[in-house]
N, C-alpha and C positions, 0 to 999 in steps of 0.2 A: 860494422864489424870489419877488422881490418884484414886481408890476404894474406896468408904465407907462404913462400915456398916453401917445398918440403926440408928445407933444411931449418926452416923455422924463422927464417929472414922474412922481413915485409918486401911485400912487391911494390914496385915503382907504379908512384899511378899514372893514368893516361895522360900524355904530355908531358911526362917529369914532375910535375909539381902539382902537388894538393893544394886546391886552394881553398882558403879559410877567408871569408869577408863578414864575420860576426865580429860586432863591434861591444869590449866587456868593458868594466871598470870604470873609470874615472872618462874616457871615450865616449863609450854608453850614457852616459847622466850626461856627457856637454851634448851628445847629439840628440837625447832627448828634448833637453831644454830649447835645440837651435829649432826644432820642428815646430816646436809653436810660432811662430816666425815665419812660417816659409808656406806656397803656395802647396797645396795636395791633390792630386789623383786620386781615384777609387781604381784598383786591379782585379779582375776577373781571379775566379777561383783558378783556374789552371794556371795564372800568371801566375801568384801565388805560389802554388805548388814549383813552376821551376824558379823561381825568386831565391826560393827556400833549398832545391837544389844546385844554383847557383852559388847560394851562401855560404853552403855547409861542404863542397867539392865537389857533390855529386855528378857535377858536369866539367868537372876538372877536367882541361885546362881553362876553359871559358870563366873569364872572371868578369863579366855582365853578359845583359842581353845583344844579342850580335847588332852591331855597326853594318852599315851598309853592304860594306868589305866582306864582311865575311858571309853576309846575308846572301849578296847575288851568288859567291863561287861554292856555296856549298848547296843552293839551286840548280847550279849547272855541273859540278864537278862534282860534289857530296867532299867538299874538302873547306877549312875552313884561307882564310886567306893566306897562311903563313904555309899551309899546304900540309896540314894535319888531319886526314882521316875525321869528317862526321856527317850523320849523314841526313840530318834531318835541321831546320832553322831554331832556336830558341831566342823568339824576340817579343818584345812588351808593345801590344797594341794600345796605340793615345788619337783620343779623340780629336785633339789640337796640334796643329804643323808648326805653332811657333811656341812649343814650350821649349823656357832656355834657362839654362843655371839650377842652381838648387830647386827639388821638391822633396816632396812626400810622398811615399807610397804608400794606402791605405786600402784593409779590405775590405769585405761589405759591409761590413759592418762598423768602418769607420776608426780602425783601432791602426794605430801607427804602427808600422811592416818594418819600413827604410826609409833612408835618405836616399836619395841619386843625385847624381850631378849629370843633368844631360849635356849631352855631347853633338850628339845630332839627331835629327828628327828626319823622316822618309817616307815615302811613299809606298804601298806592296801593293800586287793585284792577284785578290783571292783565287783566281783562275787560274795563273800563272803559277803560282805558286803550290796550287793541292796540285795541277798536272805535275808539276815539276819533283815536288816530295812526295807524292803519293800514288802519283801514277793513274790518277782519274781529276773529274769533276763531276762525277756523279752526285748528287745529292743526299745520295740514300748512303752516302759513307759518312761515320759519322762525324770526324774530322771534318770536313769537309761542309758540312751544314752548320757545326759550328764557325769555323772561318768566314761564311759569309756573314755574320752576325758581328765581328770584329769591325773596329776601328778602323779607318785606312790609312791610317799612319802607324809606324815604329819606334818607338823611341830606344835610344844607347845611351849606355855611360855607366860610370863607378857609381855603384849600388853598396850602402855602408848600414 
């Protein structure tokens, strides 16, 4: 649903630009076809859920999961690198530190999500990290009990 002001205009979305990374048409059936082809990941439901937020704007201006860059200073700052207001990390936990180039991203059930092109791969440490956005390391939050169950790696890049 889109915003109005009361004069009836749309509102600008956060960071100036809506982004849209849904791939239709003639796009769609070649990147269909390239995925059989290419190595795949399975992604956690919540990955999913901001994948799908990623895709669709919802996390406008971020157009993937966050790069290193943006990762450490919105840990320390609550800003992304460019120095835009957010306040929390949105990133893809991977099993493996040397995935490179094109994959798949699949959910549980094995049904093709996207492509990505990764870009870099990292390291996080779940402590660091729930102190840092969440203000504990308790266990008993429930963020936080999930995270230690993540990957120790991150992975970035254009998600199509």
């Amino acid at each position: 649903m889109a915003h109005h002001a009361l004069d009836g205009t749309l509102i600008a979305p956060y960071g100036g630009t809506l982004v849209n990374l849904l791939a239709e048409g003639e796009e769609r059936r070649t990147l269909i076809a390239e995925a059989g082809t290419l190595p795949s990941i399975q992604i956690s439901a919540r990955s999913l859920c901001d994948l799908e937020l990623l895709a669709t704007g919802g996390f406008s201006p971020l157009t993937q999961f966050m790069g290193r860059a943006d990762y450490e200073r919105v840990l320390e700052e609550m800003r992304l690198a460019d120095g835009t207001l957010w306040p929390l990390p949105i990133t893809l936990p991977v099993d493996r530190a040397d995935l490179a180039g094109r994959i798949v991203l699949r959910d549980a059930h094995n049904h093709l999500i996207a492509i990505m092109d990764v870009a870099e791969v990292y390291p996080w440490d779940a402590a660091r990290e729930a102190q840092r956005a969440l203000g504990t390391t308790d266990p008993r939050h429930p963020l936080v009990a999930e995270m230690a169950q993540w990957s120790k790696f991150y992975a970035a890049g254009r998600s199509m």
